[in-house]
mmCIF file as Biopython writes it, N, C-alpha, C and O atoms, coordinates in Angstrom:
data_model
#
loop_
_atom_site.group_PDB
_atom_site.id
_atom_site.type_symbol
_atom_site.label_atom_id
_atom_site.label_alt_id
_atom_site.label_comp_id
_atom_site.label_asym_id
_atom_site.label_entity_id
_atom_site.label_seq_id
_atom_site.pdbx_PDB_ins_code
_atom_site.Cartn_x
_atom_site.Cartn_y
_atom_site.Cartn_z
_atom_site.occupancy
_atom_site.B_iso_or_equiv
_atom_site.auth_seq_id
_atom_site.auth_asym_id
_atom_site.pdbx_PDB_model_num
ATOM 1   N N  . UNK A ? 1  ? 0.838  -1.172 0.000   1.0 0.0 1  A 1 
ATOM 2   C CA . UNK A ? 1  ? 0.000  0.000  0.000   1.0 0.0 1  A 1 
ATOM 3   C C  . UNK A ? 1  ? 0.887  1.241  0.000   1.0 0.0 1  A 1 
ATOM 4   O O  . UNK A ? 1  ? 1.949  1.414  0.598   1.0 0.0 1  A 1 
ATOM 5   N N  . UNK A ? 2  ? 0.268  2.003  -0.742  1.0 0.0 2  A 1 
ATOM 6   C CA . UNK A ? 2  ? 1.235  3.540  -0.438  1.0 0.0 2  A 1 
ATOM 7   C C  . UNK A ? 2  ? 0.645  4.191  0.344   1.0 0.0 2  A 1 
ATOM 8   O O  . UNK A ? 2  ? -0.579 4.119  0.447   1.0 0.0 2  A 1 
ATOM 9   N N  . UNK A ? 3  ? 1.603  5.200  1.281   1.0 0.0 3  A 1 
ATOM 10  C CA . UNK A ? 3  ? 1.432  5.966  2.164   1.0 0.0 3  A 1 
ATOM 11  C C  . UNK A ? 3  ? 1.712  7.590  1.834   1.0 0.0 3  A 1 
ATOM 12  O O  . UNK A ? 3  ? 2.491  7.946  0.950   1.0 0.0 3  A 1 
ATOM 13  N N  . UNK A ? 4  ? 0.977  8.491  2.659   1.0 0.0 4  A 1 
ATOM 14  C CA . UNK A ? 4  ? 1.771  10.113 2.758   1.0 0.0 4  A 1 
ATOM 15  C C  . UNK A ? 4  ? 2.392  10.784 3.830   1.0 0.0 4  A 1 
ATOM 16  O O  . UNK A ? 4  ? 1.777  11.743 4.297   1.0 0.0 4  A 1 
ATOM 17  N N  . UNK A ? 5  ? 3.369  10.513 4.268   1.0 0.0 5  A 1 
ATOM 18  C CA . UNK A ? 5  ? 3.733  11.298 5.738   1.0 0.0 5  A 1 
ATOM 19  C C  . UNK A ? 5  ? 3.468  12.650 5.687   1.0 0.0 5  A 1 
ATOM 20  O O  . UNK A ? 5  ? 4.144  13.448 5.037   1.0 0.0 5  A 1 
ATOM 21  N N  . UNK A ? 6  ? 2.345  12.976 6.463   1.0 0.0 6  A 1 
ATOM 22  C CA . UNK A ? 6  ? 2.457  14.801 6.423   1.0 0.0 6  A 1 
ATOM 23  C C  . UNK A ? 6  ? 3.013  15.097 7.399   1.0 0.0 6  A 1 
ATOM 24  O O  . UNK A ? 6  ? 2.724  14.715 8.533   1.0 0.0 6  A 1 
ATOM 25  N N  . UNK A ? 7  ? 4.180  16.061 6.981   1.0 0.0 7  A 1 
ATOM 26  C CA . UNK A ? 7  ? 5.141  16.672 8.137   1.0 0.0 7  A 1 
ATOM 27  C C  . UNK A ? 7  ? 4.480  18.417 8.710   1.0 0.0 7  A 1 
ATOM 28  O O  . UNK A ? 7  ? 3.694  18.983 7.950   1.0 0.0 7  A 1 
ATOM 29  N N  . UNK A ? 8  ? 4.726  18.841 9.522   1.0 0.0 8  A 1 
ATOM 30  C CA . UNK A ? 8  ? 4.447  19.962 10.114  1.0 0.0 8  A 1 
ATOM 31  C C  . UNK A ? 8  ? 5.019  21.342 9.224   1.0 0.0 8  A 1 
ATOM 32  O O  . UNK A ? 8  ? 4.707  22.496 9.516   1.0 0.0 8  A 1 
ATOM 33  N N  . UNK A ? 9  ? 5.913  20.961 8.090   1.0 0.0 9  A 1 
ATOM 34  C CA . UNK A ? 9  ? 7.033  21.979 8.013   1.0 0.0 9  A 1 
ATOM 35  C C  . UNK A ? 9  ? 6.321  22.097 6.782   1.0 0.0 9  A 1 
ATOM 36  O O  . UNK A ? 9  ? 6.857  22.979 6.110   1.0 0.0 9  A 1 
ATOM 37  N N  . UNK A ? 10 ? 5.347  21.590 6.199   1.0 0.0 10 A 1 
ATOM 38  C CA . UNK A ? 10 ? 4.717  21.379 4.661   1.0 0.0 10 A 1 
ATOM 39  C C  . UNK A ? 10 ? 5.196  20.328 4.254   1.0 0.0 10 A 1 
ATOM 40  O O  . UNK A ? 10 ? 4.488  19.835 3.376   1.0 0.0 10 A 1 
ATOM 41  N N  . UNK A ? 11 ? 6.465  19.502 4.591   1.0 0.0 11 A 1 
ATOM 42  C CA . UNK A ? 11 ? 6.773  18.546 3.365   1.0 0.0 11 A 1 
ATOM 43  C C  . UNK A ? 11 ? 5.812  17.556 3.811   1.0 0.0 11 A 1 
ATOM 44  O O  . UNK A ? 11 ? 5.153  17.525 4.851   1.0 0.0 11 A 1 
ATOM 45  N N  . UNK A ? 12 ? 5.861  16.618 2.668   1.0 0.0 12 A 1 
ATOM 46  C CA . UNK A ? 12 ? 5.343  15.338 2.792   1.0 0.0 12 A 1 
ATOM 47  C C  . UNK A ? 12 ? 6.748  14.257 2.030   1.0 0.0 12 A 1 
ATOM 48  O O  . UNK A ? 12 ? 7.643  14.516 1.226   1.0 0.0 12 A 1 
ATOM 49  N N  . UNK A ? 13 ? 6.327  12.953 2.807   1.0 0.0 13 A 1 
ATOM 50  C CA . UNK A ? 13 ? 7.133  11.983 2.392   1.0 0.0 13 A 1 
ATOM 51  C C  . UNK A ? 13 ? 6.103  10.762 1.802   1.0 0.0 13 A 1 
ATOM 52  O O  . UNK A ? 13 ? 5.233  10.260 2.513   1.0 0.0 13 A 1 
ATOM 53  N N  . UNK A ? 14 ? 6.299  10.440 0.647   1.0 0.0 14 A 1 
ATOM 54  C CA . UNK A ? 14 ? 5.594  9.443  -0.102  1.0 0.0 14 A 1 
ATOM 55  C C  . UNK A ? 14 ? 6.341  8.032  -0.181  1.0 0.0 14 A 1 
ATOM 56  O O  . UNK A ? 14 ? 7.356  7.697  -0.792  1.0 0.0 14 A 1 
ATOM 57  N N  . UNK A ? 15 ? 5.571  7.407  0.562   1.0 0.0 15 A 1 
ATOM 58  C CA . UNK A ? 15 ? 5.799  5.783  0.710   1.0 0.0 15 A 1 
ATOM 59  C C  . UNK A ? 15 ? 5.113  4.813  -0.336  1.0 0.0 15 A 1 
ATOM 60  O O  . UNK A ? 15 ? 3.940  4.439  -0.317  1.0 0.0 15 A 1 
ATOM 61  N N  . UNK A ? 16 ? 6.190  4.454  -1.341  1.0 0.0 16 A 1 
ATOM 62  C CA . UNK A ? 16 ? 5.564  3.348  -2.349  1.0 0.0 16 A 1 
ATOM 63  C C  . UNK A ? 16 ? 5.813  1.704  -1.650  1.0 0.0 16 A 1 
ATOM 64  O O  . UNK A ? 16 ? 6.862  1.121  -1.376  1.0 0.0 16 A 1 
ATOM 65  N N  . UNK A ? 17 ? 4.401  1.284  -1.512  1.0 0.0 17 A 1 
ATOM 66  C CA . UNK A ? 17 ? 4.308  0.004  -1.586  1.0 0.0 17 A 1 
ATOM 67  C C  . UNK A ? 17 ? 4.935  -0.394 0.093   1.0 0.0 17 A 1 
ATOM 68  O O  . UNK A ? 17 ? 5.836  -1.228 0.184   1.0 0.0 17 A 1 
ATOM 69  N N  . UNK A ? 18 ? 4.493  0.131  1.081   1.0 0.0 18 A 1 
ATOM 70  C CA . UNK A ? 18 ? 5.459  -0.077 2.350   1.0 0.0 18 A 1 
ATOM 71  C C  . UNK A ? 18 ? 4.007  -0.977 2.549   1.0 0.0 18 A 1 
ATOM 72  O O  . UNK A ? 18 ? 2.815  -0.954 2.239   1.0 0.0 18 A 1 
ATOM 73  N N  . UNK A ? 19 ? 5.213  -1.939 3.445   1.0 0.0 19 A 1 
ATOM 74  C CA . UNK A ? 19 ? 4.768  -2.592 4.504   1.0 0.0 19 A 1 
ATOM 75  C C  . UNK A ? 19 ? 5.214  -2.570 6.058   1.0 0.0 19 A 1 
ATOM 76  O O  . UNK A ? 19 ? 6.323  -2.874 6.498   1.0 0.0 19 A 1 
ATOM 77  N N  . UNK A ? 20 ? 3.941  -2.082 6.870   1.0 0.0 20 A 1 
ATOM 78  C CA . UNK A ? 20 ? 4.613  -2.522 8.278   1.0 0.0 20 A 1 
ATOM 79  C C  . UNK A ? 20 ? 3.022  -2.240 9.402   1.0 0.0 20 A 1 
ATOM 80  O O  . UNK A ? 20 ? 1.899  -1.794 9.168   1.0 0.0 20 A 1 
ATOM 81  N N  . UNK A ? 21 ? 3.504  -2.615 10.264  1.0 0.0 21 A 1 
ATOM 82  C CA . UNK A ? 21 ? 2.699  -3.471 11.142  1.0 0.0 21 A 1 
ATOM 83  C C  . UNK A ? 21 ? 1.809  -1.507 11.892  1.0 0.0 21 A 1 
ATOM 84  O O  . UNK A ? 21 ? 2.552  -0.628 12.330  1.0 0.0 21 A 1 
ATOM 85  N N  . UNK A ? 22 ? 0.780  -1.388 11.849  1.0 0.0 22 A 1 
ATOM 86  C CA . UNK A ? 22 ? 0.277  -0.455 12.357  1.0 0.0 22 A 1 
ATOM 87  C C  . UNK A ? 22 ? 0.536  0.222  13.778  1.0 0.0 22 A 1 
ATOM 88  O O  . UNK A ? 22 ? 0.972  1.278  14.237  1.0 0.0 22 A 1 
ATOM 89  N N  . UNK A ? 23 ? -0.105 -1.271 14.306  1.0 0.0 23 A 1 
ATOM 90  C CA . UNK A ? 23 ? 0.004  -1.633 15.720  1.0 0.0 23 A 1 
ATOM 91  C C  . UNK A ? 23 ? 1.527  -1.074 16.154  1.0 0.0 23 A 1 
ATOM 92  O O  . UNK A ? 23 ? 1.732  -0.065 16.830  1.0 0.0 23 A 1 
ATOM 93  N N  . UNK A ? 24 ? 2.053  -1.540 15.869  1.0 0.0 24 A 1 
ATOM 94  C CA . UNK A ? 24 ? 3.945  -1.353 16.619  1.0 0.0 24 A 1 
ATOM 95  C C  . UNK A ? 24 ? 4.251  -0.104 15.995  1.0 0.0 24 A 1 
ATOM 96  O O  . UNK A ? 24 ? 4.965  0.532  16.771  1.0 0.0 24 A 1 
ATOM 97  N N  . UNK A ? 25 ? 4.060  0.457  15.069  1.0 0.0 25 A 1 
ATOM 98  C CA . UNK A ? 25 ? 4.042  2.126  14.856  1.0 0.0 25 A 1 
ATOM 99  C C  . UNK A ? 25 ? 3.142  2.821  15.639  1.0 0.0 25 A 1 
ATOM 100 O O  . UNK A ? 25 ? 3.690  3.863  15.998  1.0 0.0 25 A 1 
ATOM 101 N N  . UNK A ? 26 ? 2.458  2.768  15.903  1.0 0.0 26 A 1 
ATOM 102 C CA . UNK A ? 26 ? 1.746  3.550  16.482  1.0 0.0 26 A 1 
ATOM 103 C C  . UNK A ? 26 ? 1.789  3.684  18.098  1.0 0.0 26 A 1 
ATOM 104 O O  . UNK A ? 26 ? 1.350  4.635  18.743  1.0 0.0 26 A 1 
ATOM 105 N N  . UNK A ? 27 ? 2.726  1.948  18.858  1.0 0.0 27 A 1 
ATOM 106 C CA . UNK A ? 27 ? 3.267  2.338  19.952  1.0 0.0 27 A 1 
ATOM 107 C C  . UNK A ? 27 ? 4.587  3.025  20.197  1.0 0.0 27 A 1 
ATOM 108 O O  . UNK A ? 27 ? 4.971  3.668  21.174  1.0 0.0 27 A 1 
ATOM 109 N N  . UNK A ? 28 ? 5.204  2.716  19.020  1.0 0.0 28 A 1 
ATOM 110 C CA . UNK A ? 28 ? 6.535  3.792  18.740  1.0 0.0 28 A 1 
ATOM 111 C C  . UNK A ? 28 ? 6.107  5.183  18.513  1.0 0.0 28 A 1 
ATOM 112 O O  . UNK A ? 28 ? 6.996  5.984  18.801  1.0 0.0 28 A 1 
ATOM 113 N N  . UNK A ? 29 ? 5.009  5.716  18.081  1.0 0.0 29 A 1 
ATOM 114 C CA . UNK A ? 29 ? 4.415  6.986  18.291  1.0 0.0 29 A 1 
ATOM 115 C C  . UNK A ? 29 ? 4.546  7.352  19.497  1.0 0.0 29 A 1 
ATOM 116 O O  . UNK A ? 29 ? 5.603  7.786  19.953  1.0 0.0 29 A 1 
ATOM 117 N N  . UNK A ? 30 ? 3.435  7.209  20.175  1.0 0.0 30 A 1 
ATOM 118 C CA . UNK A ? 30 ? 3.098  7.196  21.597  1.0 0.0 30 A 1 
ATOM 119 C C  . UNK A ? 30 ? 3.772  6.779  22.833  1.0 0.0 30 A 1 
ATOM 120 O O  . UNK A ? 30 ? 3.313  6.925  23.966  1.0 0.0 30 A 1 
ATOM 121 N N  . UNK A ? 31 ? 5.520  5.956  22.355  1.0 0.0 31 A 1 
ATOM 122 C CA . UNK A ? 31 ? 6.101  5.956  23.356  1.0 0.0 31 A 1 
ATOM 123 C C  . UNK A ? 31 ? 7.127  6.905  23.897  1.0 0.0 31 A 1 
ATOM 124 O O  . UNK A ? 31 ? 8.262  6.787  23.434  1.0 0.0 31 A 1 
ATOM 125 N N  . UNK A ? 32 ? 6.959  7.632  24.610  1.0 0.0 32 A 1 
ATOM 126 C CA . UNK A ? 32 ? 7.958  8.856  25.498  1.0 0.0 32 A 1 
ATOM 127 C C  . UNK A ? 32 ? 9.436  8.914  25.180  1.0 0.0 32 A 1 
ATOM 128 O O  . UNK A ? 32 ? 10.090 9.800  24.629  1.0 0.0 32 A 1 
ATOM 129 N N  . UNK A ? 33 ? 9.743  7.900  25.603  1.0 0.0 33 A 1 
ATOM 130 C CA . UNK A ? 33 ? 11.234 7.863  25.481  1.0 0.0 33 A 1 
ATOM 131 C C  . UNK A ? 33 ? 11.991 7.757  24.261  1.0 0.0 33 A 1 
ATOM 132 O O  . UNK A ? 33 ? 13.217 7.814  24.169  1.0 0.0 33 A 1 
ATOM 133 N N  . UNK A ? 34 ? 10.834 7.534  22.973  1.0 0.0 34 A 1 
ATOM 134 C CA . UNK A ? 34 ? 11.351 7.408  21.349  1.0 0.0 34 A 1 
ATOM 135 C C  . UNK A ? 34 ? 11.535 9.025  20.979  1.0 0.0 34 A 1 
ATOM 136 O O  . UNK A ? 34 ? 10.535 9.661  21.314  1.0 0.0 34 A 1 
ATOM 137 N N  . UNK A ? 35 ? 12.450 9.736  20.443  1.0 0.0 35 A 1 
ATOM 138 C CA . UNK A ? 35 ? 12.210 10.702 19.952  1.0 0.0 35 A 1 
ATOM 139 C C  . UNK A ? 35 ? 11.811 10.495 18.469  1.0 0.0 35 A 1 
ATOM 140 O O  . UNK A ? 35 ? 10.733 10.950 18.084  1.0 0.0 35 A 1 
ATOM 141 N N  . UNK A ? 36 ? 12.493 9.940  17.758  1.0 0.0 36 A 1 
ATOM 142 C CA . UNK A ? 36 ? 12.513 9.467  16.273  1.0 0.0 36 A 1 
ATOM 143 C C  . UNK A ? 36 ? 12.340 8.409  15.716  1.0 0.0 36 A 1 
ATOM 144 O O  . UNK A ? 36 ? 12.549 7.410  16.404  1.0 0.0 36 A 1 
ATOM 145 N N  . UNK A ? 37 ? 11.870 8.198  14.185  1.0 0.0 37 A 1 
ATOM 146 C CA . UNK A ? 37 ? 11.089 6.869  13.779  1.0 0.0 37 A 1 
ATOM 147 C C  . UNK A ? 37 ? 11.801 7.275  12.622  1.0 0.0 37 A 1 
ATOM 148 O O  . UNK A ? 37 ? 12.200 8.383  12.265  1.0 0.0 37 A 1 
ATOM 149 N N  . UNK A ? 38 ? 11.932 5.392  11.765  1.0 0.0 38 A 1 
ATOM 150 C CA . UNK A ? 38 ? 12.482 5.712  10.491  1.0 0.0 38 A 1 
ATOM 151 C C  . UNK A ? 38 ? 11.137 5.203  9.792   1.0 0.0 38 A 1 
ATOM 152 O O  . UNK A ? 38 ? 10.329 4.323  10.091  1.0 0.0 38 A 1 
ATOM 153 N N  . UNK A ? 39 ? 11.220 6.060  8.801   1.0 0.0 39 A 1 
ATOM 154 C CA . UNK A ? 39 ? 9.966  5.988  7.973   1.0 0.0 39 A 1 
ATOM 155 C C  . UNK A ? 39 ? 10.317 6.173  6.396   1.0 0.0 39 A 1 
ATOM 156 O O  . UNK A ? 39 ? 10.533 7.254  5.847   1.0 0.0 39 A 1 
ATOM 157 N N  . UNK A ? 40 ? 10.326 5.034  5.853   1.0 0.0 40 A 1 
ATOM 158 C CA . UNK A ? 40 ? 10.783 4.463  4.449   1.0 0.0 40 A 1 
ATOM 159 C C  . UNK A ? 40 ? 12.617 4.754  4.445   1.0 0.0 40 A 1 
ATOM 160 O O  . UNK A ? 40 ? 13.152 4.826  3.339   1.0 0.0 40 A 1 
ATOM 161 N N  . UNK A ? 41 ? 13.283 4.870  5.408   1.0 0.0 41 A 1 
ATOM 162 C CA . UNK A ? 41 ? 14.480 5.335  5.421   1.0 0.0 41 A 1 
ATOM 163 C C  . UNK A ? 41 ? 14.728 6.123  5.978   1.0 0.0 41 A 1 
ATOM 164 O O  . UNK A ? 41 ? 15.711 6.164  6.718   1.0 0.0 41 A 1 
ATOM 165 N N  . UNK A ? 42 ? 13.901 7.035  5.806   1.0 0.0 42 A 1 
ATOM 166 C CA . UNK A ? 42 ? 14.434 8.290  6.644   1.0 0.0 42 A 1 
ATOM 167 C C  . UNK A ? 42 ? 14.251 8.539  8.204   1.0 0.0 42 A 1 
ATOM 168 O O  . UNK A ? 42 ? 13.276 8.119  8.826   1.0 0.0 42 A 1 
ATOM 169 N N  . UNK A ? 43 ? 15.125 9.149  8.679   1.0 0.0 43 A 1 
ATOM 170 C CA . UNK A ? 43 ? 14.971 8.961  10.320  1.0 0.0 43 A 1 
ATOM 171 C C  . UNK A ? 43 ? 14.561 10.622 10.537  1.0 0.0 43 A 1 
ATOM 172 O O  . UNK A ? 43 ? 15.196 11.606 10.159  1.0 0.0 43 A 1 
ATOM 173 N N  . UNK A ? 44 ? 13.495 10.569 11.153  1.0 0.0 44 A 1 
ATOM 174 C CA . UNK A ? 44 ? 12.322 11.576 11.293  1.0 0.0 44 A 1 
ATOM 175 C C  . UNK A ? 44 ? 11.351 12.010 12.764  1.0 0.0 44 A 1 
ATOM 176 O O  . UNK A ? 44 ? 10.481 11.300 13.270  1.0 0.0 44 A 1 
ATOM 177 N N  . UNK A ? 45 ? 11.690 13.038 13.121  1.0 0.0 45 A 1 
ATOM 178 C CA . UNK A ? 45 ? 11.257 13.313 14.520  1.0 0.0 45 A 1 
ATOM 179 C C  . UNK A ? 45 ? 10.199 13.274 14.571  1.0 0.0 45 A 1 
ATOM 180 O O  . UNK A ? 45 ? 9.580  14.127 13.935  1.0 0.0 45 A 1 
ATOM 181 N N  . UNK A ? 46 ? 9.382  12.168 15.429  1.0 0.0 46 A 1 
ATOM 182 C CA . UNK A ? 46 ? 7.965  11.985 15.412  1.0 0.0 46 A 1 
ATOM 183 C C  . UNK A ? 46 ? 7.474  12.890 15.655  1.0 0.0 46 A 1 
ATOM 184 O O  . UNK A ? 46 ? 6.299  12.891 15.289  1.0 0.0 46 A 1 
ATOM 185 N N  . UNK A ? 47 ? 7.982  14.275 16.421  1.0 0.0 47 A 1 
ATOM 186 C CA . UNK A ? 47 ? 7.047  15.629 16.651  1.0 0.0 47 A 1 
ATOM 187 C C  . UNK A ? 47 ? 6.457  16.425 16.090  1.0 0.0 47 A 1 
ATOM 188 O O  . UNK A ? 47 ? 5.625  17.254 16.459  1.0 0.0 47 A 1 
ATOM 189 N N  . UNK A ? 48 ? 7.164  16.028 14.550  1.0 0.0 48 A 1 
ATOM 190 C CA . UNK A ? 48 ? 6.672  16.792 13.570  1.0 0.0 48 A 1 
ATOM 191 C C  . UNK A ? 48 ? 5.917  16.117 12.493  1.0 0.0 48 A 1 
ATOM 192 O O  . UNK A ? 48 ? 5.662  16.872 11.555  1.0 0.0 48 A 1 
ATOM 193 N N  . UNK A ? 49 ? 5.435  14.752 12.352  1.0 0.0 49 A 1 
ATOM 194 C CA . UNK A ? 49 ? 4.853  13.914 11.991  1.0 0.0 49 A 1 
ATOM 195 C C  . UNK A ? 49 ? 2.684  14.509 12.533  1.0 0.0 49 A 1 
ATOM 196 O O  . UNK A ? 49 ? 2.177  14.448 13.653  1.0 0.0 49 A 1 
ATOM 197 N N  . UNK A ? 50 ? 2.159  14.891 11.481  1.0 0.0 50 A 1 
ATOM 198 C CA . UNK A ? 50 ? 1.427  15.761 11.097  1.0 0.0 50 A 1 
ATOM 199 C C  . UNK A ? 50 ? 0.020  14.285 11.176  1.0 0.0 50 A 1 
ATOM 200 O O  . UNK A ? 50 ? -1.038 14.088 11.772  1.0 0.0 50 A 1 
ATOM 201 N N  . UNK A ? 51 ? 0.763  13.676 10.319  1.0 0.0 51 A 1 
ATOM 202 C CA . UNK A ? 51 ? -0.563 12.735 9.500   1.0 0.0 51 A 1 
ATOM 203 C C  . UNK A ? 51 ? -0.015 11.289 8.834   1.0 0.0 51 A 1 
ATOM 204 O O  . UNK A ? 51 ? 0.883  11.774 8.144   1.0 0.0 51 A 1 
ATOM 205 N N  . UNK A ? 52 ? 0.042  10.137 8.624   1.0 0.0 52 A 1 
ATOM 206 C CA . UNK A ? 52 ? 0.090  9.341  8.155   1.0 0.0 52 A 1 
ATOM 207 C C  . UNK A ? 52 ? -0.913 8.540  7.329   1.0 0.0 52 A 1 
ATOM 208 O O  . UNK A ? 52 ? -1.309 7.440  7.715   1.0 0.0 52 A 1 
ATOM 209 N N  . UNK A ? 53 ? -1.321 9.099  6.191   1.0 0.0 53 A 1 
ATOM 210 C CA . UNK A ? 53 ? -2.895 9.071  5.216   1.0 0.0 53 A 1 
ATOM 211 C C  . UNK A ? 53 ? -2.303 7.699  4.151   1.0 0.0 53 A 1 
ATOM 212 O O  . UNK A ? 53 ? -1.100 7.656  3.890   1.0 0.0 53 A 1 
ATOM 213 N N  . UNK A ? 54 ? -3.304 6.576  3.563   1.0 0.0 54 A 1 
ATOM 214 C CA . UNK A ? 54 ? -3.111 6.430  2.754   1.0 0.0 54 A 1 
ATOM 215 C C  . UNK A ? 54 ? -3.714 6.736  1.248   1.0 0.0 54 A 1 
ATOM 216 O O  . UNK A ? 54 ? -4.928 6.737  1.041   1.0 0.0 54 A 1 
ATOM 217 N N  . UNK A ? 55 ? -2.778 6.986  0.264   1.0 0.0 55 A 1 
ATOM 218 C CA . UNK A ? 55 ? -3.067 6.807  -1.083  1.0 0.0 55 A 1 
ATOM 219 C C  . UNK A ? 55 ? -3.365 6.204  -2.241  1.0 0.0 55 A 1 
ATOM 220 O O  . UNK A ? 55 ? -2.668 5.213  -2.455  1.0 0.0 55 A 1 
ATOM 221 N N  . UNK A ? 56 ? -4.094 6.437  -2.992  1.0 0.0 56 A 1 
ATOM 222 C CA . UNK A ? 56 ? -4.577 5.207  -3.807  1.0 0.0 56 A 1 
ATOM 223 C C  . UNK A ? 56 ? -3.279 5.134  -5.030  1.0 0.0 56 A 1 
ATOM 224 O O  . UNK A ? 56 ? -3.060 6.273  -5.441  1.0 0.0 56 A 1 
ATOM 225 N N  . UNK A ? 57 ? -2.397 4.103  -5.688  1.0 0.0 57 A 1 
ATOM 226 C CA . UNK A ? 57 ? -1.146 4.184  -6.323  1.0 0.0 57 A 1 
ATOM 227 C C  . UNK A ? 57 ? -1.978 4.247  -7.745  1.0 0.0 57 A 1 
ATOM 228 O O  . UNK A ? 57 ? -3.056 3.929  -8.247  1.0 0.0 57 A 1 
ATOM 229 N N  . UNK A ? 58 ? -0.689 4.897  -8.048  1.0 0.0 58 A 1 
ATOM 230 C CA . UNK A ? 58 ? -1.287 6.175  -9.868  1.0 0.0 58 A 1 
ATOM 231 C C  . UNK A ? 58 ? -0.317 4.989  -10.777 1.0 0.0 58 A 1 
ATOM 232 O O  . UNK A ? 58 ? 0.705  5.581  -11.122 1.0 0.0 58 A 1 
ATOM 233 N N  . UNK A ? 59 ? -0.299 4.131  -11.071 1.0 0.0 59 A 1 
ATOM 234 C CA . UNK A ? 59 ? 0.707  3.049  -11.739 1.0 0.0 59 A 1 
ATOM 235 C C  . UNK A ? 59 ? -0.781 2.552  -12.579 1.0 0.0 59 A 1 
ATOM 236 O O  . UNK A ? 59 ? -1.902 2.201  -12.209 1.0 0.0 59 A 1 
ATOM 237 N N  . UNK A ? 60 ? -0.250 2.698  -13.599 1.0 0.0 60 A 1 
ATOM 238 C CA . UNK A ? 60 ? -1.017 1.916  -14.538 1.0 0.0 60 A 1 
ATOM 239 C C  . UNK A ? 60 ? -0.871 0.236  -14.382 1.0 0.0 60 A 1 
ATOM 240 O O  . UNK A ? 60 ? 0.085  -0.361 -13.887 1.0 0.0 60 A 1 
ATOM 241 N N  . UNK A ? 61 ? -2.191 -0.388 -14.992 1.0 0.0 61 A 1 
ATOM 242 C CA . UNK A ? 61 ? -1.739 -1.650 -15.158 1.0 0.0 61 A 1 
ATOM 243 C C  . UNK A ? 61 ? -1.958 -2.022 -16.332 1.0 0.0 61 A 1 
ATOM 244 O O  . UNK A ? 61 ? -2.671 -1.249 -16.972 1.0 0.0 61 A 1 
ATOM 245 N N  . UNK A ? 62 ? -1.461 -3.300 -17.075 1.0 0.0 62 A 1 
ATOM 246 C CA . UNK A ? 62 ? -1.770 -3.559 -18.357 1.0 0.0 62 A 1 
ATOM 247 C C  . UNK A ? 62 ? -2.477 -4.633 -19.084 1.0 0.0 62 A 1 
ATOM 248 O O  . UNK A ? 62 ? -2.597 -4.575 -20.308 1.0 0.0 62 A 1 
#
């Protein structure tokens, strides 16, 4: 599934085709002592982590 990270600063980060477990992100959100999460690679301060939406993928098929 693809994803959109909306960041606080305007950017967004676009995730093609990720997989990962909701549940265990979302306690890595919410846990205190995490400052930062890697998200498709990039290592990213959850404080500024806005929105995590998914997108419907624009790939043709044939």
């Amino acid at each position: 599934m693809d994803y959109q990270v909306q960041l606080n600063n305007g950017q967004a980060i676009n995730l093609k085709n990720a997989e990962f477990d909701v549940a265990t992100f979302t306690a890595t959100l919410n846990e205190q002592k995490i400052n930062f999460v890697n998200i498709g690679g990039a290592i990213i301060n959850k404080h500024i982590i806005v929105s995590v939406i998914p997108v419907e993928s624009t790939e043709m098929q044939a």
